[in-house]
N, CA, C and O atoms as a CHARMM CRD file, in Angstrom:
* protein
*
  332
    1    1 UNK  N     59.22800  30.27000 -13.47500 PROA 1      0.00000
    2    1 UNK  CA    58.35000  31.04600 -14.29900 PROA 1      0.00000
    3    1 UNK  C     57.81400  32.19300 -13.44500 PROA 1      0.00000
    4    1 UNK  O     57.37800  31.96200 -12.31700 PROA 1      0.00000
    5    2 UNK  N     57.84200  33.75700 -14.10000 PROA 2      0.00000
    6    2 UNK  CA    57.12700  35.00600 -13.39600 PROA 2      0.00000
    7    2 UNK  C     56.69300  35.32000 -14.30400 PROA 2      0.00000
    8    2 UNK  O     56.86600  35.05300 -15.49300 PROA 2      0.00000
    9    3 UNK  N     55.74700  36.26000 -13.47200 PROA 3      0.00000
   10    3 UNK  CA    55.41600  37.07400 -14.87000 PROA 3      0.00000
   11    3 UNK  C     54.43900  38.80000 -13.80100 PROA 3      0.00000
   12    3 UNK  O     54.27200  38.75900 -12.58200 PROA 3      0.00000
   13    4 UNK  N     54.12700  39.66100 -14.41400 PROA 4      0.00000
   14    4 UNK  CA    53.66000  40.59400 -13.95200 PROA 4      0.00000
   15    4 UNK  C     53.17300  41.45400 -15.00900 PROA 4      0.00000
   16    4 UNK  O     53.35900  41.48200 -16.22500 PROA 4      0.00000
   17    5 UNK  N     52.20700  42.44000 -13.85300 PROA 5      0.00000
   18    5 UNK  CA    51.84200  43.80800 -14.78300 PROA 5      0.00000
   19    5 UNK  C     51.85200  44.73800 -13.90100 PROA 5      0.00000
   20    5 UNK  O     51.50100  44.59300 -12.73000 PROA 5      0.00000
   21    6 UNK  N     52.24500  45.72900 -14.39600 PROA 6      0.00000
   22    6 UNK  CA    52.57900  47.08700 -14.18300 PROA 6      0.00000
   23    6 UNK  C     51.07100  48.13000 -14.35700 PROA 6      0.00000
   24    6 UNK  O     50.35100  48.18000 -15.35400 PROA 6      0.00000
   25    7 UNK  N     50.93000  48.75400 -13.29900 PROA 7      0.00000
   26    7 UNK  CA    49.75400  49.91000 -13.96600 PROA 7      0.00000
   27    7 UNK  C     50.33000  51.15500 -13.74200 PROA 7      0.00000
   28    7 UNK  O     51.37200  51.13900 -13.08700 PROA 7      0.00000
   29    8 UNK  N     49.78700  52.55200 -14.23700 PROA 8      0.00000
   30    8 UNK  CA    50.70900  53.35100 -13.84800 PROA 8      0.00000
   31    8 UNK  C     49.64000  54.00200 -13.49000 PROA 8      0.00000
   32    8 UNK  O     48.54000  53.55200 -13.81100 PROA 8      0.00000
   33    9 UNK  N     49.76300  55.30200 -12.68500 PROA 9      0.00000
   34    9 UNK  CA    48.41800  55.85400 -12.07200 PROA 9      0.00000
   35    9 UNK  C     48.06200  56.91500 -13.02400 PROA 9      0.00000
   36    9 UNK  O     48.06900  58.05400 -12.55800 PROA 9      0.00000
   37   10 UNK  N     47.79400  56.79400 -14.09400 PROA 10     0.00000
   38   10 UNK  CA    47.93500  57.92800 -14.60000 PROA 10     0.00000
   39   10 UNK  C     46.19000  57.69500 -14.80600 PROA 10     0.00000
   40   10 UNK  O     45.65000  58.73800 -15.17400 PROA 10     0.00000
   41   11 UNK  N     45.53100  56.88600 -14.68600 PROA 11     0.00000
   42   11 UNK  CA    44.22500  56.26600 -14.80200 PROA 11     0.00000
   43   11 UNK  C     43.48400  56.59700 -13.76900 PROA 11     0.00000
   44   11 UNK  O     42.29500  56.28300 -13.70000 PROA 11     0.00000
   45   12 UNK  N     44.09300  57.25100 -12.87500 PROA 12     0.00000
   46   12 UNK  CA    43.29800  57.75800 -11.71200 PROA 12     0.00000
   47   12 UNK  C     43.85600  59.31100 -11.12900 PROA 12     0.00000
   48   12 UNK  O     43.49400  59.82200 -10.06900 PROA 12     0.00000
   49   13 UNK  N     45.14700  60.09400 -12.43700 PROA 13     0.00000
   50   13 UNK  CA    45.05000  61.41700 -12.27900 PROA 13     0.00000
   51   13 UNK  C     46.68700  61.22900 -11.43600 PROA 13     0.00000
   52   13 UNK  O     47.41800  62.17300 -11.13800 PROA 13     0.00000
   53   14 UNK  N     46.90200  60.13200 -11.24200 PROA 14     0.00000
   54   14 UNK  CA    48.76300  60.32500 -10.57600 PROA 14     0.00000
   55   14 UNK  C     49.53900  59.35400 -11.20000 PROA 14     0.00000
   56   14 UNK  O     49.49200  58.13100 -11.07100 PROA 14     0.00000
   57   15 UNK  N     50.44000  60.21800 -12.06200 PROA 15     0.00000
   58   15 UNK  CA    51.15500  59.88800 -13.34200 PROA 15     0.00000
   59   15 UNK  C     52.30300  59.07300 -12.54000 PROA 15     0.00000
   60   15 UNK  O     52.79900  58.05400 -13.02100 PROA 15     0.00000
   61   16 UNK  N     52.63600  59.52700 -11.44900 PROA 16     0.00000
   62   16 UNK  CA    53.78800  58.93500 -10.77500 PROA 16     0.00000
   63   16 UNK  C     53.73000  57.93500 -10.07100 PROA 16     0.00000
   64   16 UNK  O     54.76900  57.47500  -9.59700 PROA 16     0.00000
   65   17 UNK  N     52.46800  57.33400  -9.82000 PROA 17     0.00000
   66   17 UNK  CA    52.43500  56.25700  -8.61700 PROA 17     0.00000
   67   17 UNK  C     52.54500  55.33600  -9.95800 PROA 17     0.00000
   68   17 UNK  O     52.86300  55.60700 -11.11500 PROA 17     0.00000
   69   18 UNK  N     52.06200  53.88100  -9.17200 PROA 18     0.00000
   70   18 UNK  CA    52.19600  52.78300  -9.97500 PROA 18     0.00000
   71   18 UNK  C     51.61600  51.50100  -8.94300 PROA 18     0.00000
   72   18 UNK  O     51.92400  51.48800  -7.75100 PROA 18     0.00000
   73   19 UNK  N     51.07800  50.84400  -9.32300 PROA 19     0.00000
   74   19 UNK  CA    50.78300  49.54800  -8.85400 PROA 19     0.00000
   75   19 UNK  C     50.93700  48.53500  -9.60000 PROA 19     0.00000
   76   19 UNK  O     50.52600  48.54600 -10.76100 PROA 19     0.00000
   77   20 UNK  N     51.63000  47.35700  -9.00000 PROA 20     0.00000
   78   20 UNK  CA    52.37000  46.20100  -9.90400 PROA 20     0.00000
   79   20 UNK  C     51.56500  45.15100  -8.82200 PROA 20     0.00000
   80   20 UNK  O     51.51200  45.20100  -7.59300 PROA 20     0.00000
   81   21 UNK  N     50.99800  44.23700  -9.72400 PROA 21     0.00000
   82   21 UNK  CA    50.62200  42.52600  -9.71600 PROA 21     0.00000
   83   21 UNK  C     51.73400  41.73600 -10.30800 PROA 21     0.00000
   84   21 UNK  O     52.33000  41.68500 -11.38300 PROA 21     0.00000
   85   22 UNK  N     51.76200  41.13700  -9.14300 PROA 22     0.00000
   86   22 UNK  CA    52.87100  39.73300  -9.82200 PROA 22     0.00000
   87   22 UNK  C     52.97000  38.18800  -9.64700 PROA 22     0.00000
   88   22 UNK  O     52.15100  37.74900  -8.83900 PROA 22     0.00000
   89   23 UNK  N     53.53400  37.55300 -10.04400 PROA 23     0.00000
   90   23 UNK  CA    53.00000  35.97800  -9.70500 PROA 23     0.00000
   91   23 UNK  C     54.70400  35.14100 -10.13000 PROA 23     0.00000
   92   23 UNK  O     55.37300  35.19400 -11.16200 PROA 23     0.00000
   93   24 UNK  N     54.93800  34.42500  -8.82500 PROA 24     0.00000
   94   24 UNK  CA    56.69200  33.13300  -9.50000 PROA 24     0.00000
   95   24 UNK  C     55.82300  32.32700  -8.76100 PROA 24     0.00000
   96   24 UNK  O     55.05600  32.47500  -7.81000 PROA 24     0.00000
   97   25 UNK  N     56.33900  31.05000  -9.81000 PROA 25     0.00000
   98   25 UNK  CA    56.87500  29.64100  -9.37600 PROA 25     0.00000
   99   25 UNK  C     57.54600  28.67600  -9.72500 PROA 25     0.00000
  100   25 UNK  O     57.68800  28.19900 -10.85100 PROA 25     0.00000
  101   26 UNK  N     58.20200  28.21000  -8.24100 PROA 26     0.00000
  102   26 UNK  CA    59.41300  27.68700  -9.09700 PROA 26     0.00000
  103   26 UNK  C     59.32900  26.33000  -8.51400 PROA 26     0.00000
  104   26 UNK  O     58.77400  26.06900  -7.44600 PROA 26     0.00000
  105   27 UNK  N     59.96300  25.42500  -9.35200 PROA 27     0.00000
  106   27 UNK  CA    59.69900  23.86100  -9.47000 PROA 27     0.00000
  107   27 UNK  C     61.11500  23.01400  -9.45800 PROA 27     0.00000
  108   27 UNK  O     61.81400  22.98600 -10.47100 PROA 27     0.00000
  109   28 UNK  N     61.47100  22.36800  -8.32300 PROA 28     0.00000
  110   28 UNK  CA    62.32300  21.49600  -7.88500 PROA 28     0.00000
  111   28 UNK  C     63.25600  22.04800  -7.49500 PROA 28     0.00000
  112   28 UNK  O     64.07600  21.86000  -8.39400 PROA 28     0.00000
  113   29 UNK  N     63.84600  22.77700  -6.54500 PROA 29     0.00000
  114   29 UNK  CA    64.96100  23.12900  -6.49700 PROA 29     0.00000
  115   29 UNK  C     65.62000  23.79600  -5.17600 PROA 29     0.00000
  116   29 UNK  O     64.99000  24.76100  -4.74200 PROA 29     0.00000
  117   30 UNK  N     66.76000  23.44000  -4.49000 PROA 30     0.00000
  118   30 UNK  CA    67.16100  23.54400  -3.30100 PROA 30     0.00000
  119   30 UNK  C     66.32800  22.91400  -2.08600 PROA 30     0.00000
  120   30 UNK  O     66.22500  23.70200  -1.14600 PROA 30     0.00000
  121   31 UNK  N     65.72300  21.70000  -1.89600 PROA 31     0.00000
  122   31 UNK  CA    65.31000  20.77500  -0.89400 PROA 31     0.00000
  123   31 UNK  C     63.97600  21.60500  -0.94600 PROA 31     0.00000
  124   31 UNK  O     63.66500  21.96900   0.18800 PROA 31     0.00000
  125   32 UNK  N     62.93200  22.09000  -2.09100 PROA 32     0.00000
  126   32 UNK  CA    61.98700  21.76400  -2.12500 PROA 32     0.00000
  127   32 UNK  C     61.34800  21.39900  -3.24300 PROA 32     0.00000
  128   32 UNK  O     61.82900  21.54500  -4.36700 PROA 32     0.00000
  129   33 UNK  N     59.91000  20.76400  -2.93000 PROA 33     0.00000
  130   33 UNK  CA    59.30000  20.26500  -4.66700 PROA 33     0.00000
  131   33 UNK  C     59.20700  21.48900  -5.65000 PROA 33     0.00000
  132   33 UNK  O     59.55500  21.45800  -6.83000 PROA 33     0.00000
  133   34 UNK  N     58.58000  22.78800  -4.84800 PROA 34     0.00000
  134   34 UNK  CA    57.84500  23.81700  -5.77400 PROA 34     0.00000
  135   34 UNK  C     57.23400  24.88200  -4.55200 PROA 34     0.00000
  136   34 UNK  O     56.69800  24.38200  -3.56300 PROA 34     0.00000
  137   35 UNK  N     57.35900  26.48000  -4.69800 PROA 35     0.00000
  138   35 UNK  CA    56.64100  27.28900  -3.94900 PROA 35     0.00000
  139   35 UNK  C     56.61600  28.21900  -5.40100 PROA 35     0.00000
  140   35 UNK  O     56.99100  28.20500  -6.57300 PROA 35     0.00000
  141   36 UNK  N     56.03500  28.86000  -4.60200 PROA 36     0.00000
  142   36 UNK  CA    55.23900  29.72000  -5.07900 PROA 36     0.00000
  143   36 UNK  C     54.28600  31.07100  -4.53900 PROA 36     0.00000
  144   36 UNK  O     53.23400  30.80300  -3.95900 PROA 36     0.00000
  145   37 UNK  N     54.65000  32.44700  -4.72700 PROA 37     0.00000
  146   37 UNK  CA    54.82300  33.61300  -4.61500 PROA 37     0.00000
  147   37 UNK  C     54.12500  34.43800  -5.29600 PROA 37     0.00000
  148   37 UNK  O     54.67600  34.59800  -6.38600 PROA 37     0.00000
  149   38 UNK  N     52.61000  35.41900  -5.14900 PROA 38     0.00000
  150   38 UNK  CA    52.05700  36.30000  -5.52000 PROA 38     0.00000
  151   38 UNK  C     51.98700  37.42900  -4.47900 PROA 38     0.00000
  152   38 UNK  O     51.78700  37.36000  -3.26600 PROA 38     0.00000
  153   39 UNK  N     52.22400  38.57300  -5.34400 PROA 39     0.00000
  154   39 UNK  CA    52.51000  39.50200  -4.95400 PROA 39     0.00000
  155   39 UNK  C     51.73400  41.12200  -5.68900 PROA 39     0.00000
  156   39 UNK  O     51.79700  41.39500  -6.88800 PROA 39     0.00000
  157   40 UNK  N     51.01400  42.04800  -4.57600 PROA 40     0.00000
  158   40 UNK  CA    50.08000  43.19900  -5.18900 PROA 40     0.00000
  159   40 UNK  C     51.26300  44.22400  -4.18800 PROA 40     0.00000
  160   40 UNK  O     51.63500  43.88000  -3.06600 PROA 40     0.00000
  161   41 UNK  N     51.72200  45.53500  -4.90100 PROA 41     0.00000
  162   41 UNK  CA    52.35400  46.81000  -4.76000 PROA 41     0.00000
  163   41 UNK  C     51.39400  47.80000  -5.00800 PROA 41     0.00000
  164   41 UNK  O     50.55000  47.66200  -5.89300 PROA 41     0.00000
  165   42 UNK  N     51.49000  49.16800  -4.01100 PROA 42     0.00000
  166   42 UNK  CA    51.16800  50.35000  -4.64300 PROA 42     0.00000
  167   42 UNK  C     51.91700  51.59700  -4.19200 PROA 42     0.00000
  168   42 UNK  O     51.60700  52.25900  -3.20200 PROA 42     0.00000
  169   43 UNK  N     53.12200  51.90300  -5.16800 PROA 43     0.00000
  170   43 UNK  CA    53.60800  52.98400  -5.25300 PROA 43     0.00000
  171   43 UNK  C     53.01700  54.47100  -5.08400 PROA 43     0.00000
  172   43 UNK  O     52.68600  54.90300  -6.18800 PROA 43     0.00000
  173   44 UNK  N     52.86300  55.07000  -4.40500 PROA 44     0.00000
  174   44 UNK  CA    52.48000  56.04900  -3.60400 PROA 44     0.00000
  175   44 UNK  C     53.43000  57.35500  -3.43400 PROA 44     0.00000
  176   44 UNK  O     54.08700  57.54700  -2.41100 PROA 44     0.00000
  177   45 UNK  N     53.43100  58.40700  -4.77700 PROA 45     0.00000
  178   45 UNK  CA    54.76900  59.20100  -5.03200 PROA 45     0.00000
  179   45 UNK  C     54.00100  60.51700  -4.05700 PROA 45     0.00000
  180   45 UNK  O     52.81300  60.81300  -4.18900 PROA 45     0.00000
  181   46 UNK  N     54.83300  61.12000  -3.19800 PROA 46     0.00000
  182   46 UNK  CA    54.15800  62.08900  -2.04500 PROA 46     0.00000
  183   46 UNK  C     54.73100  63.60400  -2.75500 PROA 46     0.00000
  184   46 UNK  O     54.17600  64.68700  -2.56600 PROA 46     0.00000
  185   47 UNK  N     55.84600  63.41400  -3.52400 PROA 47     0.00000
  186   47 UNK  CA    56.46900  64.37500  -4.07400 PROA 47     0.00000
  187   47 UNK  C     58.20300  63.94600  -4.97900 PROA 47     0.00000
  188   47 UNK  O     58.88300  62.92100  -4.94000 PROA 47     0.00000
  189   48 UNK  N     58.41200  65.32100  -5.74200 PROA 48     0.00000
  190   48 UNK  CA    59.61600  64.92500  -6.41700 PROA 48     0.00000
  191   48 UNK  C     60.29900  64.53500  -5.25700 PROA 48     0.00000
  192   48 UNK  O     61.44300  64.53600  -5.71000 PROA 48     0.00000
  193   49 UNK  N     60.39900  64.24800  -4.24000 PROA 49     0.00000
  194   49 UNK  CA    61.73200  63.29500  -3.43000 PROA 49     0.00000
  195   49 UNK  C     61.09400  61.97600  -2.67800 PROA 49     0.00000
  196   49 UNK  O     61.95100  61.18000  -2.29700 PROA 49     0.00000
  197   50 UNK  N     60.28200  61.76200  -2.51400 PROA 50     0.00000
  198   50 UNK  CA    59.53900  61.22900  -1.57400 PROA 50     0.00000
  199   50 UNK  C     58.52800  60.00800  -1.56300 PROA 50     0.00000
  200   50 UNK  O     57.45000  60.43000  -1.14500 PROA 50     0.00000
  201   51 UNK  N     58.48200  59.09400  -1.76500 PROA 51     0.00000
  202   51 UNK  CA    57.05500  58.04400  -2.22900 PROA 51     0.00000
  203   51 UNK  C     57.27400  56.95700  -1.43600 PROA 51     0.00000
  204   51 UNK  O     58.37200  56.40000  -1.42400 PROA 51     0.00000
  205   52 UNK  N     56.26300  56.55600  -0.70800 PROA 52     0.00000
  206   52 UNK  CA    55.99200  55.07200  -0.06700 PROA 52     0.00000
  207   52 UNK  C     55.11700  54.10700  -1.16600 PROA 52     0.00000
  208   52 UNK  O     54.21200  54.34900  -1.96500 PROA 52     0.00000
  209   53 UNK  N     55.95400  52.75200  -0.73600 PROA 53     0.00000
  210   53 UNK  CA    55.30000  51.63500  -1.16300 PROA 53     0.00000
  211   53 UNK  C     54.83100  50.80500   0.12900 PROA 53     0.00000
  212   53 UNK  O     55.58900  50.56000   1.06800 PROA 53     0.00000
  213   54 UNK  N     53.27900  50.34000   0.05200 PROA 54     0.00000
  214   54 UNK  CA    52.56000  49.24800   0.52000 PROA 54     0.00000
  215   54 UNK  C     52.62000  47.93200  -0.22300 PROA 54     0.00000
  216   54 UNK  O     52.06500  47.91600  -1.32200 PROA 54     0.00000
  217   55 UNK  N     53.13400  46.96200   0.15100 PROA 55     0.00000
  218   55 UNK  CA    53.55300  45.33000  -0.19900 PROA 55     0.00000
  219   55 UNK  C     52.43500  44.24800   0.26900 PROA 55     0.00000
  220   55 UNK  O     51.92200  44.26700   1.38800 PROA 55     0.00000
  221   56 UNK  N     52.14500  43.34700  -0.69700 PROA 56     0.00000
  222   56 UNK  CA    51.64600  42.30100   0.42100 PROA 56     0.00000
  223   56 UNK  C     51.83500  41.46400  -0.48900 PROA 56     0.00000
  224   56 UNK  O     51.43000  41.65100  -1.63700 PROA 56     0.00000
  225   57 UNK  N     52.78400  39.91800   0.06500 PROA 57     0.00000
  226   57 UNK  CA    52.67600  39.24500  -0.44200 PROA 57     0.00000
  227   57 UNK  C     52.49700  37.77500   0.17400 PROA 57     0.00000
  228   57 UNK  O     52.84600  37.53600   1.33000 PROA 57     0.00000
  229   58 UNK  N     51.86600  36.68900  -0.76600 PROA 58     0.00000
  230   58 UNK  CA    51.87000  35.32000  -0.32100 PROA 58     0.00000
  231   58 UNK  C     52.64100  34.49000  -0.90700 PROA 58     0.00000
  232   58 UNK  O     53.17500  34.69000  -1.99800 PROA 58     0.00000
  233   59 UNK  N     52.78400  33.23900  -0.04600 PROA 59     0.00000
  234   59 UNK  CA    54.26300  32.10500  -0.21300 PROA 59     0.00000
  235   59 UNK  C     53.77700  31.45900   0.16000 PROA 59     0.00000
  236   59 UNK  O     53.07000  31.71700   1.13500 PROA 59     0.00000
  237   60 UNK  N     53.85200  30.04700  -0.44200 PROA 60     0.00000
  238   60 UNK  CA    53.69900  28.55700  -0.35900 PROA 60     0.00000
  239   60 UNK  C     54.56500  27.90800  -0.86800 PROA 60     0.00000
  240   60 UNK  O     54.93600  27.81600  -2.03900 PROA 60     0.00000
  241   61 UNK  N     54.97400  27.33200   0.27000 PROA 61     0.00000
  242   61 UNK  CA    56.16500  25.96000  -0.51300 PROA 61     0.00000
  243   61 UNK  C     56.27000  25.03300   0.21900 PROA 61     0.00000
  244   61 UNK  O     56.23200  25.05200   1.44900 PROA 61     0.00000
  245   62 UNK  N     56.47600  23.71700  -0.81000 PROA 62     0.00000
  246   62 UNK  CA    56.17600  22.62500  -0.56900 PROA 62     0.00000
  247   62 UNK  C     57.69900  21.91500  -0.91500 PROA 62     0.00000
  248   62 UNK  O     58.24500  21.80700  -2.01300 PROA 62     0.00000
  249   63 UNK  N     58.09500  21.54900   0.20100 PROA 63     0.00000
  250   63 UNK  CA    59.15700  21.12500   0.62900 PROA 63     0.00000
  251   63 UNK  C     59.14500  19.76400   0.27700 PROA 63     0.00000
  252   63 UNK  O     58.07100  19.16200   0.24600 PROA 63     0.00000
  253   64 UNK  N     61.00900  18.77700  -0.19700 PROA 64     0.00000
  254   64 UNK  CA    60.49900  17.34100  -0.29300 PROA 64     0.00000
  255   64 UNK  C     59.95800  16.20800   1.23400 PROA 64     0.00000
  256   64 UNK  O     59.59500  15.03300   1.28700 PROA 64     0.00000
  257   65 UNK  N     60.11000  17.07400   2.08700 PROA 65     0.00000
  258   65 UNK  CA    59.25200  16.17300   3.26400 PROA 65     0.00000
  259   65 UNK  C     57.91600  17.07500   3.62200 PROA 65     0.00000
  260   65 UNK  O     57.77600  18.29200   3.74100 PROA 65     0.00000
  261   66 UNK  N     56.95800  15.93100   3.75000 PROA 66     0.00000
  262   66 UNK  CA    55.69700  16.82000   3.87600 PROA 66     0.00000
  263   66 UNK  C     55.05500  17.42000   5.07200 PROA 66     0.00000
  264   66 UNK  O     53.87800  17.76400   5.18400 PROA 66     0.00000
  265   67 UNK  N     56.29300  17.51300   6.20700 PROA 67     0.00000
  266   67 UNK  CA    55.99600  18.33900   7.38800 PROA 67     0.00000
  267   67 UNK  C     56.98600  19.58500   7.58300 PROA 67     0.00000
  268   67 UNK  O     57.45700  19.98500   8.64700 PROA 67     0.00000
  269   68 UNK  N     57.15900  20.03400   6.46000 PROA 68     0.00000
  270   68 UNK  CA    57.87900  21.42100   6.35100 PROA 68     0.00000
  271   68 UNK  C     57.65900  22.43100   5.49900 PROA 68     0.00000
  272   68 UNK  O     58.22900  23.48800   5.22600 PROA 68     0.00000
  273   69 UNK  N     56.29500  21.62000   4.99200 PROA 69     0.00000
  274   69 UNK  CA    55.53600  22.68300   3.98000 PROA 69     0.00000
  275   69 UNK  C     54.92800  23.55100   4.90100 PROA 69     0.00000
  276   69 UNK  O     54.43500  23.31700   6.00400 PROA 69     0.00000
  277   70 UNK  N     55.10800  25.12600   3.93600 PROA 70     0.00000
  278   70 UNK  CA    54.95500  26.78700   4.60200 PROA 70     0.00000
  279   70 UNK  C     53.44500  27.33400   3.50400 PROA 70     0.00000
  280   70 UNK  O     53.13200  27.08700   2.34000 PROA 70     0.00000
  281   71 UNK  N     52.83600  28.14200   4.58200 PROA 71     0.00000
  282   71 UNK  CA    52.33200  29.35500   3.64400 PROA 71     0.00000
  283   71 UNK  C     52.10800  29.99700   4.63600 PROA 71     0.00000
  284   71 UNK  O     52.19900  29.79900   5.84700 PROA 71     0.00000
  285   72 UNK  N     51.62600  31.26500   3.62400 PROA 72     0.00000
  286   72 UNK  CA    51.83600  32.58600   4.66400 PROA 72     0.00000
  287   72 UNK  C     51.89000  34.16000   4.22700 PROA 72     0.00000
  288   72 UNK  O     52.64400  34.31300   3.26600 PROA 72     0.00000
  289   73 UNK  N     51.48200  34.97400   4.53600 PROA 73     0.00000
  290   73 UNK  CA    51.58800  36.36600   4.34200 PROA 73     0.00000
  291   73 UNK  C     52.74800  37.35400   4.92400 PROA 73     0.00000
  292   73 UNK  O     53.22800  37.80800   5.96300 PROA 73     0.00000
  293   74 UNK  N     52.84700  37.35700   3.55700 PROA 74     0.00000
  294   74 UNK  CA    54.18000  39.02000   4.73300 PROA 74     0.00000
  295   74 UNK  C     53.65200  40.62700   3.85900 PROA 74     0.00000
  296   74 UNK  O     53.50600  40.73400   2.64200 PROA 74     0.00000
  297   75 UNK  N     53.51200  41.37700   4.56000 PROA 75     0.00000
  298   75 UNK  CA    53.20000  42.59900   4.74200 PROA 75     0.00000
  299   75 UNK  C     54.22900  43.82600   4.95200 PROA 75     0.00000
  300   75 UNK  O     54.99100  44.03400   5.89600 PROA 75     0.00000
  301   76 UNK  N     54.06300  44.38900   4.06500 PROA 76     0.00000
  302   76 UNK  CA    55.28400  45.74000   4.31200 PROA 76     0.00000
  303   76 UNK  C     55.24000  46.96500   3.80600 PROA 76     0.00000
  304   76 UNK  O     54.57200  47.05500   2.77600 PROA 76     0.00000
  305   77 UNK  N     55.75300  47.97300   4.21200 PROA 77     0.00000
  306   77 UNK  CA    55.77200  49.16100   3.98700 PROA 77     0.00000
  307   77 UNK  C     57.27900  49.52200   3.97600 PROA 77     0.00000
  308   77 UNK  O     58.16600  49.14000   4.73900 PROA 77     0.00000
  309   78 UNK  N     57.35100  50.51000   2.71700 PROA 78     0.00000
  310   78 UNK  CA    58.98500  50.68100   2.60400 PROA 78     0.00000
  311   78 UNK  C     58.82800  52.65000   2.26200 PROA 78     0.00000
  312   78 UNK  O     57.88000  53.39000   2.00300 PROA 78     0.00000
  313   79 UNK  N     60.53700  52.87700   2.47500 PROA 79     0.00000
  314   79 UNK  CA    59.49400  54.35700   2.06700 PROA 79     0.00000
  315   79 UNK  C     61.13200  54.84900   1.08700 PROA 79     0.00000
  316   79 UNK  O     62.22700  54.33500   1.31900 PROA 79     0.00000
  317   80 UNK  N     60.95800  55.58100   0.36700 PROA 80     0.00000
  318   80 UNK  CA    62.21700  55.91100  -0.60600 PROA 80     0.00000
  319   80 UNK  C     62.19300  57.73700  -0.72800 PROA 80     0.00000
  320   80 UNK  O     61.24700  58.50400  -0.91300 PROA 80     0.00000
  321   81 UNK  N     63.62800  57.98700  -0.53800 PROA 81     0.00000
  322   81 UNK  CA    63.89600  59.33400  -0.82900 PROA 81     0.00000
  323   81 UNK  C     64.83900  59.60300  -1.63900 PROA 81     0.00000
  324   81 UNK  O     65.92700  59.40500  -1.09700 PROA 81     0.00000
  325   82 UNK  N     64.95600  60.10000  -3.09100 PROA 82     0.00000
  326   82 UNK  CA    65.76300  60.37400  -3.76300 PROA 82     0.00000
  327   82 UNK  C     65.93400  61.81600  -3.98700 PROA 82     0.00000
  328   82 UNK  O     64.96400  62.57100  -4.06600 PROA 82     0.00000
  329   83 UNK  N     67.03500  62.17300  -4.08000 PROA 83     0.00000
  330   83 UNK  CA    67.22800  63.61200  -4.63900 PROA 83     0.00000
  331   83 UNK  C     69.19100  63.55900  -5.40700 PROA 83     0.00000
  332   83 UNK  O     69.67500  64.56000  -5.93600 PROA 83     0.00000
């Protein structure tokens, strides 16, 4: 199960950016019970070629032995150029 929302910046005067909330979890499958994954984006358009995204997301999963259960943050920055 996911699910998300989309905002677009047009609510703060930049039609092109975007910030997305999101949320999975998934239940039984490949040697664990269930993890689970939320995730906040903000698209950051610098120009017609050009926009960085800031990432941050969290993970928990719970593995079927109970000394290999994870959580944790990962953090990222990506940057995109189209023309």
């Amino acid at each position: 199960m996911s699910g998300g929302l989309n905002i677009t910046g047009k609510w703060y005067g930049r039609e092109g950016d975007n910030i997305g909330i999101g949320y999975a979890y998934w239940d039984g499958k490949n040697d664990f019970n269930q993890t689970q994954v939320a995730e906040v984006y903000w698209r950051f358009v610098l120009n017609n070629y050009v926009a960085v995204t800031a990432d941050a997301q969290y993970m928990q999963d719970e593995y079927d032995t109970d000394d290999n259960d994870t959580d944790g943050f990962i953090l990222g920055i990506r940057g995109a150029v189209e023309f």
